[in-house]
C-alpha positions in Angstrom: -28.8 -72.2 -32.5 -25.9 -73.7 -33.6 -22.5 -73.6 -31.7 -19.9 -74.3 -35.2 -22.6 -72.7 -38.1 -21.3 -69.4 -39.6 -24.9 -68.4 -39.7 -25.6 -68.5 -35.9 -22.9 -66.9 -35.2 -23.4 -64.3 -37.3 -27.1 -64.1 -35.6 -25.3 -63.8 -31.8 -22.9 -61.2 -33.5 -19.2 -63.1 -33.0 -19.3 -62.9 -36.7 -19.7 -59.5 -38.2 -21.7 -58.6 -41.2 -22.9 -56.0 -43.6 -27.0 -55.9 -42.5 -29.6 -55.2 -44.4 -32.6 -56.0 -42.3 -33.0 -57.6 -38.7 -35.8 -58.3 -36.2 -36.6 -60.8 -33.6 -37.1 -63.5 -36.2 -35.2 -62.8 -39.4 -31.8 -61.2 -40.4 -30.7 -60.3 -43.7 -27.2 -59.3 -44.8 -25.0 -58.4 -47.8 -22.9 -61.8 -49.4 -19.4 -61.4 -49.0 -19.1 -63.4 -52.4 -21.8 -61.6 -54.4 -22.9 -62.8 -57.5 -24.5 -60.0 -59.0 -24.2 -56.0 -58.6 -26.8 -56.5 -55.2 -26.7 -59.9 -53.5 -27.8 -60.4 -50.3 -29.2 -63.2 -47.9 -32.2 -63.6 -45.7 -32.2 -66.1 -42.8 -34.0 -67.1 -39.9 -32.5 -66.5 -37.0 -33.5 -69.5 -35.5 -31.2 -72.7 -37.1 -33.2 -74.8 -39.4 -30.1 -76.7 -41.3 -31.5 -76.9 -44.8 -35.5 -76.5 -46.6 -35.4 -80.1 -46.6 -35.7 -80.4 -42.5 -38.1 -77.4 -42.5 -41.6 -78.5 -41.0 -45.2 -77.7 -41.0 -44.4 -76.2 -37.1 -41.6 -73.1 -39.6 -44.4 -72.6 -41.7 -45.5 -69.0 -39.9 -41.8 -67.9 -39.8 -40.7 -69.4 -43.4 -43.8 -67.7 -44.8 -42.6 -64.6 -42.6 -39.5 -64.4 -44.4 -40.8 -64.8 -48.1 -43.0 -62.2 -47.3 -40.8 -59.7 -46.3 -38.5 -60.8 -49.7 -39.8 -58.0 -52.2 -39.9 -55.5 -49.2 -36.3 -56.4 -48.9 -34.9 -56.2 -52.6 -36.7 -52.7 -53.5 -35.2 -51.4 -50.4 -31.8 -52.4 -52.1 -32.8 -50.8 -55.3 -34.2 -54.0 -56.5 -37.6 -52.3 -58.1 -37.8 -54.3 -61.7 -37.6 -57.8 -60.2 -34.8 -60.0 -58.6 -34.0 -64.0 -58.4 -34.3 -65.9 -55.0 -32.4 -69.0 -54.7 -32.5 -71.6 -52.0 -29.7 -74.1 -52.2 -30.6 -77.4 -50.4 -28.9 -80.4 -49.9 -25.1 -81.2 -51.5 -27.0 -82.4 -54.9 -28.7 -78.4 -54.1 -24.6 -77.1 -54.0 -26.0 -75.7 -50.2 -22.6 -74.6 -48.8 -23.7 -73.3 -45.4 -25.7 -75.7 -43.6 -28.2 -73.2 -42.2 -31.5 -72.3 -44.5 -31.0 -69.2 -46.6 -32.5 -67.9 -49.6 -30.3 -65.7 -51.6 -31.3 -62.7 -53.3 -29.8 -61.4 -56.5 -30.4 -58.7 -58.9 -28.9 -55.0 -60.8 -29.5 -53.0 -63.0 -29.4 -55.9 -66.8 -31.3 -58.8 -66.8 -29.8 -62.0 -65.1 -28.7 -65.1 -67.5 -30.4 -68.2 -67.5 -30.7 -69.6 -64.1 -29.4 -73.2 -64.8 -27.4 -73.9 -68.4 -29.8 -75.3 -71.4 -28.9 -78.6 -72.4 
């Protein structure tokens, strides 16, 4: 872990949060900056800074957490589909340096995920 990343600290519990899932590998929580009527985030608890450092070694646990994705959103009342996102990089807009792949979804349809030129 990380001794300045929001994220870690979260994990180690000096940051509170609103949790949606945790086990020995993975915690997911609510956004405090949610985007849509259910936006939460799923991380591994162990830091990996961004997708773009992940190796083949994170396969097992980033295929862990995709897995457990869908599991995730219909728990949240996500049943007729959702959008994950996973921000990378400062061209990627990734604001917290610690891979996360946002979840978002409600009740209407979501617009276009990038504008139409």
């Amino acid at each position: 872990m990380s001794d300045d990343c929001i994220f870690c600290k979260i994990v180690r519990g000096e940051i509170p949060c609103k949790k949606v899932y945790e086990d020995e590998d993975l915690l997911a929580f609510h956004d405090i900056h949610p985007q849509a009527p259910v936006h939460f985030m799923v991380i591994p608890k162990r830091h990996i800074a961004s997708l773009a450092d992940a190796t083949p070694e994170d396969a097992p646990l980033l295929g862990k957490l995709f897995a457990k994705l869908g599991e995730l959103a219909r728990s949240q009342g996500l049943t007729d589909g959702f959008r994950t996102l996973v921000n990378t990089g400062r061209i990627g807009r990734q604001e917290v340096y610690h891979l996360h792949v946002h979840v978002v979804g409600g009740p209407e349809p979501l617009g276009p995920m990038l504008p139409r030129k």
